[in-house]
C-alpha positions, 0 to 999 in steps of 0.5 A, spaced: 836 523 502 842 529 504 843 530 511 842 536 514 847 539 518 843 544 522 837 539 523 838 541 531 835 547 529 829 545 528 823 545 528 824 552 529 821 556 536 815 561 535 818 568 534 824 564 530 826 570 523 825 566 517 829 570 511 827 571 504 830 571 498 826 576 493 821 581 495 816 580 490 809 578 492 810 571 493 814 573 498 809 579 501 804 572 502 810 567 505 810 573 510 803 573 512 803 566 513 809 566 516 806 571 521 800 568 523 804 561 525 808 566 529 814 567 525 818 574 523 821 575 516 826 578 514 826 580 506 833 580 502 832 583 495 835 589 491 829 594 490 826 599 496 820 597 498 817 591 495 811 588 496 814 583 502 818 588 505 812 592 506 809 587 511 816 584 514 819 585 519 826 588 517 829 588 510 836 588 506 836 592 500 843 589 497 844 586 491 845 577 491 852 577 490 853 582 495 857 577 500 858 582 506 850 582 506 849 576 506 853 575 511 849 580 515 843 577 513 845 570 515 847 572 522 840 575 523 835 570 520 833 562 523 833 560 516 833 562 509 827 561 503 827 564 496 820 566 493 822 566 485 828 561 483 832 567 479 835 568 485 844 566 483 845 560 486 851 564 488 847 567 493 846 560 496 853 558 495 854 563 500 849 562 505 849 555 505 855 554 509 851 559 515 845 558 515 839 553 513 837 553 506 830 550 504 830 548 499 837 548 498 841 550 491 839 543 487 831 545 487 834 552 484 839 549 479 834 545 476 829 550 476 832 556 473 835 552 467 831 549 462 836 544 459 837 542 466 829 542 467 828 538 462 832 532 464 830 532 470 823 531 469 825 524 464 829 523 470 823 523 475 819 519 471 816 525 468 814 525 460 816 531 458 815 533 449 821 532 444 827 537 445 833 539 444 839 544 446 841 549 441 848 553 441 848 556 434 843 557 428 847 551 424 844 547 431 837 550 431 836 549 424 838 542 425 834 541 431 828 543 427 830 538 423 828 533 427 823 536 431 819 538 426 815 545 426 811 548 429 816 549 434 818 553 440 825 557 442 826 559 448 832 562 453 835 558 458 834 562 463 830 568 466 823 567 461 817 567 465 810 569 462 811 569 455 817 573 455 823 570 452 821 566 447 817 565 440 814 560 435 817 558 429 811 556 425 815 556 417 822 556 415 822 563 415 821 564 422 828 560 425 833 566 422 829 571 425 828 568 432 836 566 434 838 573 433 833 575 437 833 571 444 838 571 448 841 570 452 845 562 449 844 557 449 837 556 447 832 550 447 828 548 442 822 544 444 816 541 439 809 546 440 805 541 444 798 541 441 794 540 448 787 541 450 789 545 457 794 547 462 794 543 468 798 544 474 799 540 482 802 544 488 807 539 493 809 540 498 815 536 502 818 537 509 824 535 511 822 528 514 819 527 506 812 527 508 809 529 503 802 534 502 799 535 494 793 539 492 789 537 488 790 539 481 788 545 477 786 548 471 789 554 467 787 559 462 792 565 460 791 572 457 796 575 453 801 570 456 799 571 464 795 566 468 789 569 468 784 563 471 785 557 475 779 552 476 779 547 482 778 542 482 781 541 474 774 539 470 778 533 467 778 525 468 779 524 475 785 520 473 788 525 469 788 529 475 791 523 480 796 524 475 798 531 476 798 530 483 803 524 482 807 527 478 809 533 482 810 529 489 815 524 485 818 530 482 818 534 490 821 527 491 827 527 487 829 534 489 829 532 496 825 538 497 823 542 503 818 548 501 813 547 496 813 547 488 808 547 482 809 543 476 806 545 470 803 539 465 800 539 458 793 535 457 795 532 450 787 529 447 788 522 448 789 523 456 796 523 457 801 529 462 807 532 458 812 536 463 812 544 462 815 547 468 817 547 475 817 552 480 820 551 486 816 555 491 809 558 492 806 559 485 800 563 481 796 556 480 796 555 488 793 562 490 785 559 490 788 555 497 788 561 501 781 562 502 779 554 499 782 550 503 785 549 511 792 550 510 795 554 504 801 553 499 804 559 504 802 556 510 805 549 507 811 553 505 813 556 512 812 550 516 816 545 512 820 552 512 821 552 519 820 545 520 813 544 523 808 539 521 805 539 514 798 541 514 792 539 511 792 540 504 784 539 503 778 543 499 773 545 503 770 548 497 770 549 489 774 556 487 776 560 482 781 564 483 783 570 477 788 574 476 788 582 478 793 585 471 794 592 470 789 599 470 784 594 468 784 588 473 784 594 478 778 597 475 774 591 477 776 592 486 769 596 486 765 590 483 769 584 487 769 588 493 761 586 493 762 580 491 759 574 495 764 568 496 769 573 494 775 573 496 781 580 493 788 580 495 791 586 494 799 586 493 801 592 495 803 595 489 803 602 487 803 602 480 798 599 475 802 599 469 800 594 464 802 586 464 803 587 471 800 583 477 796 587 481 791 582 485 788 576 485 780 575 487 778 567 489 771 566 488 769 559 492 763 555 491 760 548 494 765 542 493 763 539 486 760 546 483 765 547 478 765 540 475 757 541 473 756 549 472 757 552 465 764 556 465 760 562 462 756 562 468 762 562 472 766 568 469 760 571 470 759 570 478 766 573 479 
C-alpha cells in the first residue's frame, strides 16, 4: 500500500470541509451524507447551480483545469473527492501535492479508460469477455475478425448510459460505426449474451477494511438503469461472487471511497467484468432507506477517515429511477406509497433521458426471492 502523506490529518474533526469534484447528483447526496456525520462540502464544478451546490455549503464554479482555482479550492477544503470519474486527471495532478486526494488519481486513470479498464479487471483476477483496441477501420476489421460478431464498439472515454457506442451485428455495420464514434482509439468488445446485469458497492477505507453490499440485479430502459432488485434473485453463490470481485478490485485500486462494479451473469453461472465506477453509483441507491449506513454515508467516512459502518440489509427493496417529464408524473403516486421512499435531486428541468429522482420501496427481508416481479412493479 502507498502511503499517505497527509495520514495525520485524519480522521477528519466534526465541522472539517470535505471538497467535491463535480456537482451532479451523486454529489448533491455525498453532501447530505456529509451533513448529517458533521461535515461541510464544498462543491467544485464548471456549471452554476448544480444539484450538489444547492445543499452545500460554498461552491467553485470554474473549470478542471483552472490551476489558480483549484489552488483556492484546495486552500479551503480538509480533503478532496469526485463524484464522477470524468473529471481530468490533470484536476488531481494539481491537487494532490496540496491537499489529500481520496481516491486518488490511479482509481480515476483506470476508470475513466476503458483499455486501461479492462486490463485491470484481468489483473485483479476479474474475468472480463474477449476485447481489443482499435486505432483504425483496418484494425477493427481485423479485431472483428477475431472476436467474431455481433460485437460492441465503444469509445475510450466519456460513454455512459448507452451514449458512445454501437452494435456491429453484420459486415455492414463496421464502416458505419468507425466513422461515427470518436473520439480514438476505440475498443471493441464481443456482445456477451448474458441473462442480467449484476452489479456489488465496496467500500474501502484508507487502513483496508473493506464493507461490501450485497449484490443487485439491474434492468435498463432505453439504455439507463431503470430497476435494482436487492437482493439480486440469483444463486447465492453468483452473488458471493459479485461481493468478491468488487472488494478484490476496491483492493487492487488501493482504494479509499467506494466503487461499483458492474458484472454480466452469463447462462452457465459465470461473472464477466463490465465496468467500474470509482464512486457512489445509480445501483447503490436502495441503501439509503434499506440498510444502516448508505454507500454516501460509506463514501464520507472512508473520505474522512472514520470507521466504515455497517453495510447490512434491514430490508428487501426495489429502487427506480425517476427519468424525464414521465419519472415525474409518477411523484403523485409515489408520494402515497407505503414503504416508499422519493429522493428528489433538485433539478429544474425534465427533459427526456434525464435522472430526475429515484423512488426506493422496501420490503421484508426474503420477499423479493419468492414474489412475482409483476407483483412487484406493480407495488412501486
Amino acid at each position: 500500500m502507498s502511503v499517505d502523506p497527509f495520514a495525520s490529518r485524519f480522521p477528519l474533526p466534526p465541522n472539517a470541509t470535505i471538497g467535491i469534484l463535480g456537482g451532479g447528483q451523486l454529489g448533491r447526496m455525498s453532501a447530505l451524507a456529509a451533513a448529517e456525520l458533521g461535515y461541510r462540502c464544498h462543491i467544485y464544478a464548471p456549471g452554476q447551480d448544480e444539484p450538489g451546490m444547492l445543499v452545500s455549503a460554498a461552491r467553485t464554479v470554474a473549470g478542471y483545469e483552472d490551476e489558480a482555482a483549484l489552488a483556492a479550492f484546495a486552500a479551503a477544503v480538509d480533503a478532496v473527492t469526485f463524484e464522477f470519474e470524468n473529471v481530468p486527471a490533470r484536476t488531481l495532478e494539481i491537487l494532490a501535492p496540496l491537499v489529500p486526494c481520496r481516491p486518488g488519481r490511479k482509481a480515476l486513470a483506470v476508470c475513466q479508460d476503458r483499455l486501461q479498464e479492462k486490463a485491470f479487471f484481468e489483473s485483479a483476477g476479474v474475468p472480463v469477455a474477449p476485447w481489443a483496441a482499435v486505432t483504425s477501420e483496418a484494425e477493427l476489421r481485423e479485431a472483428v475478425a477475431r472476436i467474431g460478431l455481433p460485437a460492441v464498439l465503444k469509445t475510450t472515454r466519456l460513454g455512459y448510459d448507452g451514449r458512445g457506442q454501437a452494435v456491429l451485428r453484420k459486415e455492414a455495420d463496421i464502416a458505419r460505426a468507425w466513422e461515427t464514434l470518436s473520439p480514438r482509439p476505440l475498443i471493441l468488445e464481443a456482445f456477451v449474451p448474458f441473462t442480467l446485469e449484476l452489479s456489488a458497492i465496496a467500500a474501502r477505507g484508507a487502513d483496508g477494511a473493506t464493507a461490501v453490499y450485497d449484490a443487485v440485479e439491474n434492468q435498463h430502459r432505453h439504455h439507463i438503469l431503470d430497476l435494482s432488485f436487492a437482493p439480486a434473485r440469483v444463486p447465492e453463490a453468483v452473488a458471493e461472487s459479485a461481493r468478491a470481485h468488487a472488494a478484490s478490485v476496491a483492493a487492487a485500486l488501493e482504494l479509499v471511497g467506494v466503487l461499483a462494479v458492474e458484472l454480466f451473469l452469463l447462462p452457465d453461472g459465470r461473472l464477466l467484468g463490465n465496468e467500474i465506477a470509482p464512486r457512489p453509483h445509480n445501483s447503490g441507491h436502495w441503501t439509503q432507506d434499506a440498510c444502516q449506513s448508505s454507500q454516501f454515508h460509506q463514501h464520507i467516512r472512508a473520505v474522512a477517515g472514520l470507521p466504515l459502518g455497517s453495510p447490512s440489509r434491514h430490508s428487501d427493496a426495489v429502487m427506480q429511477n425517476l427519468v424525464g417529464p414521465e419519472g415525474m408524473a409518477r411523484l403523485p403516486a409515489l408520494y402515497g406509497a407505503a414503504d416508499t421512499s422519493v429522493h428528489l435531486y433538485g433539478k429544474a428541468a425534465a427533459r427526456e433521458g434525464r435522472k430526475m429522482g429515484h423512488a426506493n420501496r422496501l420490503f421484508p427481508l426474503a420477499t423479493l426471492e419468492r414474489t412475482a416481479e409483476a407483483q412487484l412493479l406493480s407495488m412501486l
